[in-house]
PDB file of the backbone (N, CA, C, O) and the ligand in Angstrom, with CONECT records:
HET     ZN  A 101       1
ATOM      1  N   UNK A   1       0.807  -1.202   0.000  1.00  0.00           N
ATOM      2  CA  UNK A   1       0.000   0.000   0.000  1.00  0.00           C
ATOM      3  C   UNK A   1       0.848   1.264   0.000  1.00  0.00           C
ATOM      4  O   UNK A   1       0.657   2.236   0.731  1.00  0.00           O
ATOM      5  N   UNK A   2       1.930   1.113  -1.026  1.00  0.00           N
ATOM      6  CA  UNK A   2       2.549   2.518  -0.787  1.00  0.00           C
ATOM      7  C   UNK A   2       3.779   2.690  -0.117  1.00  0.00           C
ATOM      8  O   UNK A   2       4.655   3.533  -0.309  1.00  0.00           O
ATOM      9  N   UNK A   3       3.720   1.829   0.641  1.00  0.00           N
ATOM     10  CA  UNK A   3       4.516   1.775   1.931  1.00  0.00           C
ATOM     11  C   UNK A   3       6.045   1.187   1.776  1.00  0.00           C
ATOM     12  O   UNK A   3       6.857   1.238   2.700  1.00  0.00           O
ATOM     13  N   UNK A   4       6.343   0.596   0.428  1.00  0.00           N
ATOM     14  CA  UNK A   4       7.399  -0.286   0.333  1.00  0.00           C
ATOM     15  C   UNK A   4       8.740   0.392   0.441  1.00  0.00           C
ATOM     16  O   UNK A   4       8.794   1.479  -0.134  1.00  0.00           O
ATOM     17  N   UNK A   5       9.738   0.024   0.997  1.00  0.00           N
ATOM     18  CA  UNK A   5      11.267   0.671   1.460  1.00  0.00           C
ATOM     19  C   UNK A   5      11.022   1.001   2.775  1.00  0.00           C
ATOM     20  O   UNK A   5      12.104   1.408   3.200  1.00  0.00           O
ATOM     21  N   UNK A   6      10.379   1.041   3.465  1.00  0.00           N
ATOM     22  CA  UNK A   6      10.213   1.401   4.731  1.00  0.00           C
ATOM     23  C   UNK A   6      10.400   0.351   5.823  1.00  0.00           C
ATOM     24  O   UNK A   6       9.342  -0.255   5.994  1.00  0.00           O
ATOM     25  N   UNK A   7      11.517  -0.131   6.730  1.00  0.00           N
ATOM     26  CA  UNK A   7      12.055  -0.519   7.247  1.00  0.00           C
ATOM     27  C   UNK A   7      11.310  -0.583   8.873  1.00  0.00           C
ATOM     28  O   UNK A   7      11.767   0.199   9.707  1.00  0.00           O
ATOM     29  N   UNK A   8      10.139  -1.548   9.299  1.00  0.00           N
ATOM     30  CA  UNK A   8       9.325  -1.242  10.548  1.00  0.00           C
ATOM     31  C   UNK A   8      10.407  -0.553  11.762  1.00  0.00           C
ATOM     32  O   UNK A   8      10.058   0.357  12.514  1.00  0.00           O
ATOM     33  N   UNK A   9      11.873  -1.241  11.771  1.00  0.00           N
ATOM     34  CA  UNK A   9      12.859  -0.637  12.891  1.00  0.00           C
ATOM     35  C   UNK A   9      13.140   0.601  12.889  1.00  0.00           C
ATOM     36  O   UNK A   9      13.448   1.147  13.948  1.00  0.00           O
ATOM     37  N   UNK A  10      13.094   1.299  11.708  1.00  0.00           N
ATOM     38  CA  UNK A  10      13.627   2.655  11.442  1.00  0.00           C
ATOM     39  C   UNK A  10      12.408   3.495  11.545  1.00  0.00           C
ATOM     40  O   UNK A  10      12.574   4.715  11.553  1.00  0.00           O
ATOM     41  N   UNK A  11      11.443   3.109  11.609  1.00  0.00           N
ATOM     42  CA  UNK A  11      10.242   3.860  11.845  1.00  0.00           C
ATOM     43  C   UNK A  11      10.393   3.933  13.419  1.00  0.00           C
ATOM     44  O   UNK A  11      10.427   5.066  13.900  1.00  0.00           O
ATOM     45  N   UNK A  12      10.482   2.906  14.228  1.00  0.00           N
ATOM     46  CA  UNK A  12      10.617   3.462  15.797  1.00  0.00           C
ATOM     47  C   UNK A  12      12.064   3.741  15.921  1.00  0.00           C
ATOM     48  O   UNK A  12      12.736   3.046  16.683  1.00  0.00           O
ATOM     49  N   UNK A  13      12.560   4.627  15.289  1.00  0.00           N
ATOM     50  CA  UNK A  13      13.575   5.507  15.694  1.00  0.00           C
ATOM     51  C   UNK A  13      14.324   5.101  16.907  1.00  0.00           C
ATOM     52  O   UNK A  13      13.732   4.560  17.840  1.00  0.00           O
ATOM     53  N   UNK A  14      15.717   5.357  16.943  1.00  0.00           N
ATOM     54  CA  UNK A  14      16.763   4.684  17.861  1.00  0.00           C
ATOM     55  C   UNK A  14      17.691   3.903  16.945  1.00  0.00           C
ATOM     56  O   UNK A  14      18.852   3.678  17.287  1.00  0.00           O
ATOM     57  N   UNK A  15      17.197   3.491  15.792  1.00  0.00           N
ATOM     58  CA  UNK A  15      17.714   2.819  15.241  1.00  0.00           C
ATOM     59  C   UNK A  15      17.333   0.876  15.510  1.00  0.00           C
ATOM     60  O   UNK A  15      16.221   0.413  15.761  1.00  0.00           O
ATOM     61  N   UNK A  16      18.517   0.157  15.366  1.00  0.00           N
ATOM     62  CA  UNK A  16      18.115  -1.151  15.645  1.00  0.00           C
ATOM     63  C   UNK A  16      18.763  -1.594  17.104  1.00  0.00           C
ATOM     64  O   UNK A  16      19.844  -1.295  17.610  1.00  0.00           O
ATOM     65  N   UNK A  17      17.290  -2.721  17.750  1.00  0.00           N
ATOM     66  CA  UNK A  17      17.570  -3.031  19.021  1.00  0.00           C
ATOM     67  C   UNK A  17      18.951  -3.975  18.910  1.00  0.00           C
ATOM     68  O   UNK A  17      19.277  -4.729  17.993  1.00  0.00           O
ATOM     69  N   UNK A  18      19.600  -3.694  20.073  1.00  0.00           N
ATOM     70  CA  UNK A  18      20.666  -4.365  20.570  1.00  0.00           C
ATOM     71  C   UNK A  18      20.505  -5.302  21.804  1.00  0.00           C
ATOM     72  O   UNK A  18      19.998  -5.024  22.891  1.00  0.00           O
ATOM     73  N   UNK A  19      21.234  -6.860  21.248  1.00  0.00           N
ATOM     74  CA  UNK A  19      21.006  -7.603  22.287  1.00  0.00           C
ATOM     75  C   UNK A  19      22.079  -7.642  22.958  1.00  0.00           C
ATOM     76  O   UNK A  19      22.867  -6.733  22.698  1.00  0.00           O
ATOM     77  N   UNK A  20      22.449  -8.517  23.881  1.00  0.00           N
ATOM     78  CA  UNK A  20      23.415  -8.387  25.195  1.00  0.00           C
ATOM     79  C   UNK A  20      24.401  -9.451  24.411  1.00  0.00           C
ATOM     80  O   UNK A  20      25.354  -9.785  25.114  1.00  0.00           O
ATOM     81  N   UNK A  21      24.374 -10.013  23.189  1.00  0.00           N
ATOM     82  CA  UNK A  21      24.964 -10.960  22.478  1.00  0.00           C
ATOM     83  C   UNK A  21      25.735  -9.920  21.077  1.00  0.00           C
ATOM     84  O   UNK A  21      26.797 -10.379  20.656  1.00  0.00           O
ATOM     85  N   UNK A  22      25.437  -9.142  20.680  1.00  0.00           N
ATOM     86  CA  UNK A  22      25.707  -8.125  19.839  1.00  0.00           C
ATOM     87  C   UNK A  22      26.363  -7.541  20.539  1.00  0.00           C
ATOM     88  O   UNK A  22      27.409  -7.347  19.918  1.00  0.00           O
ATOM     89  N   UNK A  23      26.485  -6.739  22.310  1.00  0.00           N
ATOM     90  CA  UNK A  23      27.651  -6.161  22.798  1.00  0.00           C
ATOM     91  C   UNK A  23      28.166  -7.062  23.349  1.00  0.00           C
ATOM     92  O   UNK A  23      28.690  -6.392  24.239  1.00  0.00           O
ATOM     93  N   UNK A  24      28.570  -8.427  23.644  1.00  0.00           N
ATOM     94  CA  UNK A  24      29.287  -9.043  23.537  1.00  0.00           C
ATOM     95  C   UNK A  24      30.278  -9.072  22.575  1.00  0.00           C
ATOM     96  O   UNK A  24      31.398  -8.573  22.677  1.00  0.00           O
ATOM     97  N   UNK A  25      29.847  -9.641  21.692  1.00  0.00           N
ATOM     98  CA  UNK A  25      30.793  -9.314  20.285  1.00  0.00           C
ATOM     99  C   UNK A  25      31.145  -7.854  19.496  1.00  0.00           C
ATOM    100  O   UNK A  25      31.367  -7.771  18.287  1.00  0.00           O
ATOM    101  N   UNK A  26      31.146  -6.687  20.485  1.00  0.00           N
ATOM    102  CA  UNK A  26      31.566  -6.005  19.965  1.00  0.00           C
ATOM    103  C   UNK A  26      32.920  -5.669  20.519  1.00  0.00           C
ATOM    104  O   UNK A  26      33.359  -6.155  21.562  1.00  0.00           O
ATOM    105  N   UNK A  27      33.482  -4.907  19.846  1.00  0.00           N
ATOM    106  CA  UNK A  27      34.849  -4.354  20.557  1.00  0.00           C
ATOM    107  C   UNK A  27      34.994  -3.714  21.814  1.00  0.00           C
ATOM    108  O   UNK A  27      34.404  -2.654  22.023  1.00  0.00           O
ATOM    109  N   UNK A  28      35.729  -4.252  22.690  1.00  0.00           N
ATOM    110  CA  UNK A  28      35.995  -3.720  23.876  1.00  0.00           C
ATOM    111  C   UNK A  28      37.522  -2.346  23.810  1.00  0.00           C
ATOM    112  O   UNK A  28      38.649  -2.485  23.335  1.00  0.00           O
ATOM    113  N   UNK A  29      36.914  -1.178  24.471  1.00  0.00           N
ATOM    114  CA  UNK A  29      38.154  -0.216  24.299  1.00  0.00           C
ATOM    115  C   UNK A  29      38.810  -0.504  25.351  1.00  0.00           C
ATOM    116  O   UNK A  29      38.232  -0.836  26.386  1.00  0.00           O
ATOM    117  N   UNK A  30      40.015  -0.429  25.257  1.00  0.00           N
ATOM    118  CA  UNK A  30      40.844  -0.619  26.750  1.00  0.00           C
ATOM    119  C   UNK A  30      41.925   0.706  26.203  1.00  0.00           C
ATOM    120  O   UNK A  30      42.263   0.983  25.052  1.00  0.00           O
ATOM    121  N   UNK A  31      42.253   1.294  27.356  1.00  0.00           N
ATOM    122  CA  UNK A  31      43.316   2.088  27.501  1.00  0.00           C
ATOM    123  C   UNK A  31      44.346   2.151  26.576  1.00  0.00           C
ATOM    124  O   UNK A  31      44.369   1.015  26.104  1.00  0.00           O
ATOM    125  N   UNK A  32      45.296   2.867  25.984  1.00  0.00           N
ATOM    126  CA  UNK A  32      46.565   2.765  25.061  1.00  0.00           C
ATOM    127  C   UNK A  32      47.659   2.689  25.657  1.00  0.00           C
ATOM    128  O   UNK A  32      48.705   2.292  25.143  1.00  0.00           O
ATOM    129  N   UNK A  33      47.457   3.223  27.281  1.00  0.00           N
ATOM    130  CA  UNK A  33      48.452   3.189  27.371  1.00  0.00           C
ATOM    131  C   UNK A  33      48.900   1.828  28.593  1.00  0.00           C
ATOM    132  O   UNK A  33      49.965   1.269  28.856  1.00  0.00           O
ATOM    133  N   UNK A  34      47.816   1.721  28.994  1.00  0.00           N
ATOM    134  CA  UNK A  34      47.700   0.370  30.727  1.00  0.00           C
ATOM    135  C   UNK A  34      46.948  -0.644  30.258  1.00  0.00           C
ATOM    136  O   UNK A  34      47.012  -1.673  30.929  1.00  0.00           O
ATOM    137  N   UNK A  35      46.073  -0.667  29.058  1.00  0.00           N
ATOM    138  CA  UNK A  35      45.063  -1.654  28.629  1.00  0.00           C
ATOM    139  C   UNK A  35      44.062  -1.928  29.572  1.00  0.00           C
ATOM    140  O   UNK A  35      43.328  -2.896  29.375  1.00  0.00           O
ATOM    141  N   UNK A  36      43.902  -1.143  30.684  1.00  0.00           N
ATOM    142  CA  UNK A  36      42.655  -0.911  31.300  1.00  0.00           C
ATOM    143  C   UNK A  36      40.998  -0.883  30.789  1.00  0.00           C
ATOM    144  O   UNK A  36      40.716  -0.210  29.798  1.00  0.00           O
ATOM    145  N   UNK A  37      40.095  -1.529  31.403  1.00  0.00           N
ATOM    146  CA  UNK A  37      38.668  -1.579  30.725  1.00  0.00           C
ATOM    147  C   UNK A  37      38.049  -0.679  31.044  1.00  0.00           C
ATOM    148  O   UNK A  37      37.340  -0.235  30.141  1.00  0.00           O
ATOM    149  N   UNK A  38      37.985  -0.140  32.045  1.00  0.00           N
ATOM    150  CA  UNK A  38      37.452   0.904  32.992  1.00  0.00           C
ATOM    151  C   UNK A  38      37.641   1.927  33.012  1.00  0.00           C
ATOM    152  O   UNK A  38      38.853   2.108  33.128  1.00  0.00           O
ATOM    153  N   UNK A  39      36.961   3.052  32.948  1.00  0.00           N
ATOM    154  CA  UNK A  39      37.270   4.172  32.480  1.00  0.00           C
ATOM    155  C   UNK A  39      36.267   5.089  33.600  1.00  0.00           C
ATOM    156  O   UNK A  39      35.486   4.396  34.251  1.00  0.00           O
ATOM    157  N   UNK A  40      36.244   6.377  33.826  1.00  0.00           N
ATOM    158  CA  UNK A  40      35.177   7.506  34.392  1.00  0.00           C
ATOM    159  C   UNK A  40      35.300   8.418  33.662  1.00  0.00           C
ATOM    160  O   UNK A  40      36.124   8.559  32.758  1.00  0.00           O
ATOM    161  N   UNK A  41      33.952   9.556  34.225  1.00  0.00           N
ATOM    162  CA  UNK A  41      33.222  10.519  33.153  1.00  0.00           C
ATOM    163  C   UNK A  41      34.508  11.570  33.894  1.00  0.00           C
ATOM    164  O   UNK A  41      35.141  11.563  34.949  1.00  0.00           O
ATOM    165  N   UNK A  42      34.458  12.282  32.874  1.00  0.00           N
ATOM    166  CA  UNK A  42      35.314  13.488  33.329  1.00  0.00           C
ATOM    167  C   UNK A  42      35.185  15.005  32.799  1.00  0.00           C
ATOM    168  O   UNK A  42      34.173  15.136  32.111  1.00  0.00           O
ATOM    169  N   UNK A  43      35.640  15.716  32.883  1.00  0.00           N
ATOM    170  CA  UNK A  43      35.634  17.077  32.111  1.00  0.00           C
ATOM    171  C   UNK A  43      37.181  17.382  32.033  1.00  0.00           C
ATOM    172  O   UNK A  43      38.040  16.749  32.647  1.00  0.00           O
ATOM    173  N   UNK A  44      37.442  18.612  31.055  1.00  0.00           N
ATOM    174  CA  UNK A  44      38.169  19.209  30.694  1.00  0.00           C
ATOM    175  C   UNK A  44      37.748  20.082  30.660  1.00  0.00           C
ATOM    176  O   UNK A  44      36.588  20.193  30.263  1.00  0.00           O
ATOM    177  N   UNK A  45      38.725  21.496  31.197  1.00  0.00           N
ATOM    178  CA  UNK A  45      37.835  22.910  31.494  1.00  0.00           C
ATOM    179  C   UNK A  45      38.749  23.552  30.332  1.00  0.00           C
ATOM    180  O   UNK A  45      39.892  23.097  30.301  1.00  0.00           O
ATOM    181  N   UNK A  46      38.456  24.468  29.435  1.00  0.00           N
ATOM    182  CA  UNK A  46      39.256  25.258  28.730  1.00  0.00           C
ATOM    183  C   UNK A  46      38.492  26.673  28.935  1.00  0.00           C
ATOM    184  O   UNK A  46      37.308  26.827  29.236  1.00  0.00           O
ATOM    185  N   UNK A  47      39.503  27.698  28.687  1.00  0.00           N
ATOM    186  CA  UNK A  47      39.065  29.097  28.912  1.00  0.00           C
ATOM    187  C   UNK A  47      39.385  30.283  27.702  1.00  0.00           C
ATOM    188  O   UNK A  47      40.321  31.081  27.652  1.00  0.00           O
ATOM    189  N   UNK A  48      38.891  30.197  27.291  1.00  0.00           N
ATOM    190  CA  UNK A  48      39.383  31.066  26.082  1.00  0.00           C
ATOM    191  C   UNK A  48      39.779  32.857  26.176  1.00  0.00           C
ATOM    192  O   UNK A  48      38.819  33.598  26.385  1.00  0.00           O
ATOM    193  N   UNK A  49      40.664  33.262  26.078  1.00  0.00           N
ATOM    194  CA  UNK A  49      41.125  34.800  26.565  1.00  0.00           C
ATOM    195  C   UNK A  49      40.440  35.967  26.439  1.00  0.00           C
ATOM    196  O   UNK A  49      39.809  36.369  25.462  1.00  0.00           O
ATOM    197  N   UNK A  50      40.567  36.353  27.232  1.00  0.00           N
ATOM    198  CA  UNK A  50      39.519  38.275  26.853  1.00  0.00           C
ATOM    199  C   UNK A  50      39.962  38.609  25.847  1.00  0.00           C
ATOM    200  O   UNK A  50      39.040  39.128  25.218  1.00  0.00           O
ATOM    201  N   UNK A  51      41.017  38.632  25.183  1.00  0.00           N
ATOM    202  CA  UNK A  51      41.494  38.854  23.835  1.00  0.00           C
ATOM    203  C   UNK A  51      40.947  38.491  23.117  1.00  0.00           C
ATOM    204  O   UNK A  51      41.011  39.194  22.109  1.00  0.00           O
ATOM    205  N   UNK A  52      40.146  37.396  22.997  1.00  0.00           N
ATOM    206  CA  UNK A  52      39.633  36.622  22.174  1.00  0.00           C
ATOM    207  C   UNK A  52      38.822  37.428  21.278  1.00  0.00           C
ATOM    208  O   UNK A  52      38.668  38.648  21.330  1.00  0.00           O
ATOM    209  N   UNK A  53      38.206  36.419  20.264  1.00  0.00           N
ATOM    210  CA  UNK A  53      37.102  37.365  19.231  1.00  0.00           C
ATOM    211  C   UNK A  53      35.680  37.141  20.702  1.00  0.00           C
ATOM    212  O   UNK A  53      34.970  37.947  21.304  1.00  0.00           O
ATOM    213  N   UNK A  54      35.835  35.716  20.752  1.00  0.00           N
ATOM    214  CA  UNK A  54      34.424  35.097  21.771  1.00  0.00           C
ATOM    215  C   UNK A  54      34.669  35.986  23.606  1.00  0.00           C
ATOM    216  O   UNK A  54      33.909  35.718  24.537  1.00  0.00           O
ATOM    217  N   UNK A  55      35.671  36.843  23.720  1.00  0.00           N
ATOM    218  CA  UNK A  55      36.213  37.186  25.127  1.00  0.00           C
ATOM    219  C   UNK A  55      35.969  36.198  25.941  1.00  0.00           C
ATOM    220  O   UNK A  55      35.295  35.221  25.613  1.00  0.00           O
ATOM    221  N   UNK A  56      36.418  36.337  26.916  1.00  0.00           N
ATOM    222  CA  UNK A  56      36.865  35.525  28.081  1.00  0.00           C
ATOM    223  C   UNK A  56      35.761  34.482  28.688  1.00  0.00           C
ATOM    224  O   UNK A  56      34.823  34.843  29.399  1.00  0.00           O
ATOM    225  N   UNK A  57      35.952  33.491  28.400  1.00  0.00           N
ATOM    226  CA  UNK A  57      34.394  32.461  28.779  1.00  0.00           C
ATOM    227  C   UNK A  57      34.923  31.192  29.169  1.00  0.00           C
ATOM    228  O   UNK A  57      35.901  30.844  28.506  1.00  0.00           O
ATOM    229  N   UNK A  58      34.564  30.442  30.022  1.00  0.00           N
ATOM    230  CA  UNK A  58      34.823  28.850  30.381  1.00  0.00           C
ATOM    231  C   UNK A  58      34.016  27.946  30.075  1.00  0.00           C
ATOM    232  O   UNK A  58      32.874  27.879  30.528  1.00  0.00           O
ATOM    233  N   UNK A  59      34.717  26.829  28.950  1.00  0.00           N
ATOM    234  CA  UNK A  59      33.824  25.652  28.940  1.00  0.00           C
ATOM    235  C   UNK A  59      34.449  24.438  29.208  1.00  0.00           C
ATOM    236  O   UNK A  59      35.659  24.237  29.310  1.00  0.00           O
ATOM    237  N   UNK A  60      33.367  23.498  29.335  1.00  0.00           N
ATOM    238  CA  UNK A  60      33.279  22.383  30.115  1.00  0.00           C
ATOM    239  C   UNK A  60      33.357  20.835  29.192  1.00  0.00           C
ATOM    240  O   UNK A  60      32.274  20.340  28.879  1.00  0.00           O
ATOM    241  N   UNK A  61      34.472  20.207  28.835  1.00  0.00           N
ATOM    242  CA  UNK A  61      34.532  19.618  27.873  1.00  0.00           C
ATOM    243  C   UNK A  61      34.290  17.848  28.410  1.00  0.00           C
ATOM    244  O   UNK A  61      35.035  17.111  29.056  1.00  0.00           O
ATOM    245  N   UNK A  62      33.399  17.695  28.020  1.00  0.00           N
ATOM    246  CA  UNK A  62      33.202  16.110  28.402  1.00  0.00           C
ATOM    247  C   UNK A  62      33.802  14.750  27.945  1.00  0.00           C
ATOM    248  O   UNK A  62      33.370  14.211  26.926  1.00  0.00           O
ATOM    249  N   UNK A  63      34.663  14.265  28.592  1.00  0.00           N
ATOM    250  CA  UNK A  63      35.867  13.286  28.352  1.00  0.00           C
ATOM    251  C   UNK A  63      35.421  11.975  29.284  1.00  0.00           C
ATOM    252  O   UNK A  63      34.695  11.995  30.277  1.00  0.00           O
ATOM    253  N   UNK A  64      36.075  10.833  28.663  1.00  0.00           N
ATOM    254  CA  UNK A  64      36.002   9.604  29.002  1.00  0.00           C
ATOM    255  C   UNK A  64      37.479   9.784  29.885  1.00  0.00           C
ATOM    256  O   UNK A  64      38.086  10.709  29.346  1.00  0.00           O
ATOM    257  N   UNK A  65      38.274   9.238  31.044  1.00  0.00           N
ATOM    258  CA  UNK A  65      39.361   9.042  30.618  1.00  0.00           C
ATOM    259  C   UNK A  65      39.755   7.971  31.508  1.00  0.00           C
ATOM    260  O   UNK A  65      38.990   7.769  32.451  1.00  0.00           O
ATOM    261  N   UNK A  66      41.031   7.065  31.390  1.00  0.00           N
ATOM    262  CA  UNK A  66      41.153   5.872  32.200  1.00  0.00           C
ATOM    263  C   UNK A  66      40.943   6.010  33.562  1.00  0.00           C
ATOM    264  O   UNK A  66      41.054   7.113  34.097  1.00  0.00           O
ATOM    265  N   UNK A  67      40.541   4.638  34.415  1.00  0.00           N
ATOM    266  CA  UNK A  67      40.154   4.812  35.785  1.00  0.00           C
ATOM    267  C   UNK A  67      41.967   4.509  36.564  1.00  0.00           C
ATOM    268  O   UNK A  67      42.315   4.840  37.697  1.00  0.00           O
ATOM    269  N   UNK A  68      42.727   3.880  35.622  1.00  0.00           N
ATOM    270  CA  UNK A  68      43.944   3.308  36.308  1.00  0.00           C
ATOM    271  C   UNK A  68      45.057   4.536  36.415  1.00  0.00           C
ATOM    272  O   UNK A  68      45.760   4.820  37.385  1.00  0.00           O
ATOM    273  N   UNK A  69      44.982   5.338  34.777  1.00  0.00           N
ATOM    274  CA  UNK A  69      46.025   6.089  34.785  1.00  0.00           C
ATOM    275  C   UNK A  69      45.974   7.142  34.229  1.00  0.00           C
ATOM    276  O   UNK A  69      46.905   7.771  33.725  1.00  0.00           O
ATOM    277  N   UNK A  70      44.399   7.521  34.309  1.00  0.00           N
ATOM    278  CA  UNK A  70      44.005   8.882  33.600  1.00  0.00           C
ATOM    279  C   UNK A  70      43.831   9.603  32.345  1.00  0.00           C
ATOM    280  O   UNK A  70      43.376  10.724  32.119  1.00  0.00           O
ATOM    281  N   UNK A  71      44.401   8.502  31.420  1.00  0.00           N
ATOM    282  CA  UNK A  71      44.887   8.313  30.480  1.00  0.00           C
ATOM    283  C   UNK A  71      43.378   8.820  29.503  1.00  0.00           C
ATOM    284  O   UNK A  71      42.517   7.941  29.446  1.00  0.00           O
ATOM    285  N   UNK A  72      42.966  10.520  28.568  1.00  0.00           N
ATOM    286  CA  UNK A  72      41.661  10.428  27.873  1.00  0.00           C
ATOM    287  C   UNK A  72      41.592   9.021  26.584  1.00  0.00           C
ATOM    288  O   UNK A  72      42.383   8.548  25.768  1.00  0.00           O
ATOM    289  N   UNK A  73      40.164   8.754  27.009  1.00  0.00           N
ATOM    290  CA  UNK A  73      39.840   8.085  25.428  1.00  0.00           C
ATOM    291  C   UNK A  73      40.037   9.011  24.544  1.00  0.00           C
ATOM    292  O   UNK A  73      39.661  10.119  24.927  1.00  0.00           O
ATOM    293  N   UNK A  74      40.832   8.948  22.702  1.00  0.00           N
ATOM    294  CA  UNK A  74      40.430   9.922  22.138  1.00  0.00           C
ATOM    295  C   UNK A  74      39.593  10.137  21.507  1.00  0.00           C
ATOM    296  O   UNK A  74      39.393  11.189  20.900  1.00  0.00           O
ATOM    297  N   UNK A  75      38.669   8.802  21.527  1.00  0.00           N
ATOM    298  CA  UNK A  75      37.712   8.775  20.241  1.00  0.00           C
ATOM    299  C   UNK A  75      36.305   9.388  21.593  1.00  0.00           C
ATOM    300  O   UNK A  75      35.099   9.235  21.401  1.00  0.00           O
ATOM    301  N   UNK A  76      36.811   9.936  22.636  1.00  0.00           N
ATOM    302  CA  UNK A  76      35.417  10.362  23.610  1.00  0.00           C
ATOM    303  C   UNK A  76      35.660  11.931  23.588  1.00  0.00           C
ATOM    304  O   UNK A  76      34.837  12.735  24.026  1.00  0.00           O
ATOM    305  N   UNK A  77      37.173  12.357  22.896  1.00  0.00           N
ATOM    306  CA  UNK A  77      37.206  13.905  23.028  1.00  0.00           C
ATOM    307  C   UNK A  77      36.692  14.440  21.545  1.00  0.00           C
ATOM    308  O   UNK A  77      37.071  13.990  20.464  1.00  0.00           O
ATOM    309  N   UNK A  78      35.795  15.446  21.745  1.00  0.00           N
ATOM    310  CA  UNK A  78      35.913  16.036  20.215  1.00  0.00           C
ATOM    311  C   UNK A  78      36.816  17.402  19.777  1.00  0.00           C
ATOM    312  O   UNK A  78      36.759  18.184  18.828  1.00  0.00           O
ATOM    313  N   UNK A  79      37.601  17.284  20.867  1.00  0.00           N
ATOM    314  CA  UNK A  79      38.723  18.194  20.587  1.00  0.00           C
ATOM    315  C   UNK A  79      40.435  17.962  21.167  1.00  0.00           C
ATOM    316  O   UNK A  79      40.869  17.494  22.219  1.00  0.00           O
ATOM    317  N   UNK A  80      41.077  18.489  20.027  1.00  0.00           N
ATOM    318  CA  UNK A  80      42.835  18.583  20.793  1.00  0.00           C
ATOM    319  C   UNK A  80      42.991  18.966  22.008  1.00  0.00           C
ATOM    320  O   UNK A  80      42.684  20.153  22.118  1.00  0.00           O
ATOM    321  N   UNK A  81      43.364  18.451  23.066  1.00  0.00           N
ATOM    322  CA  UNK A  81      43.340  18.532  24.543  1.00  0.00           C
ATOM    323  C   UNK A  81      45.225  19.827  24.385  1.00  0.00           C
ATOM    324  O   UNK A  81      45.760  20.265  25.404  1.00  0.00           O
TER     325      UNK A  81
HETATM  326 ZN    ZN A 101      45.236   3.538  31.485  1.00  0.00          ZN2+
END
């Protein structure tokens, strides 16, 4: 009825369900530098100068980084630390 290409999973948005067998088999990140599994949420504060075009402001940059040796994920920063 019209309807054909339309994918019932992609209609409830999220994309496709994931089973506990699919993150099994997916890649585990471990550390680069300790091979650690474990990681915590963190921030990175940067401040950009009154000089600036944006003047003087603080932001709050949200980072993964190791629990053993501090070490950021880089694929969790979206910027050059
Ligand atoms: Zn580490």
């Amino acid at each position: 009825m019209g309807n054909e290409g339309v994918c019932p999973q992609e209609m409830m948005g999220g994309g496709p369900s994931v089973s506990m067998e699919d993150i099994e088999d997916a890649e585990t990140i471990t550390c680069e530098k300790c091979k650690s599994v474990v990681f915590h949420h963190g921030f990175v504060i940067k401040k950009t100068s009154a000089l600036s075009k944006v003047g003087e402001q603080v932001f709050e940059i949200p980072i993964v980084y190791c629990a053993m040796c501090g070490t950021p994920v880089k694929d969790s920063c979206p910027i050059t630390l």
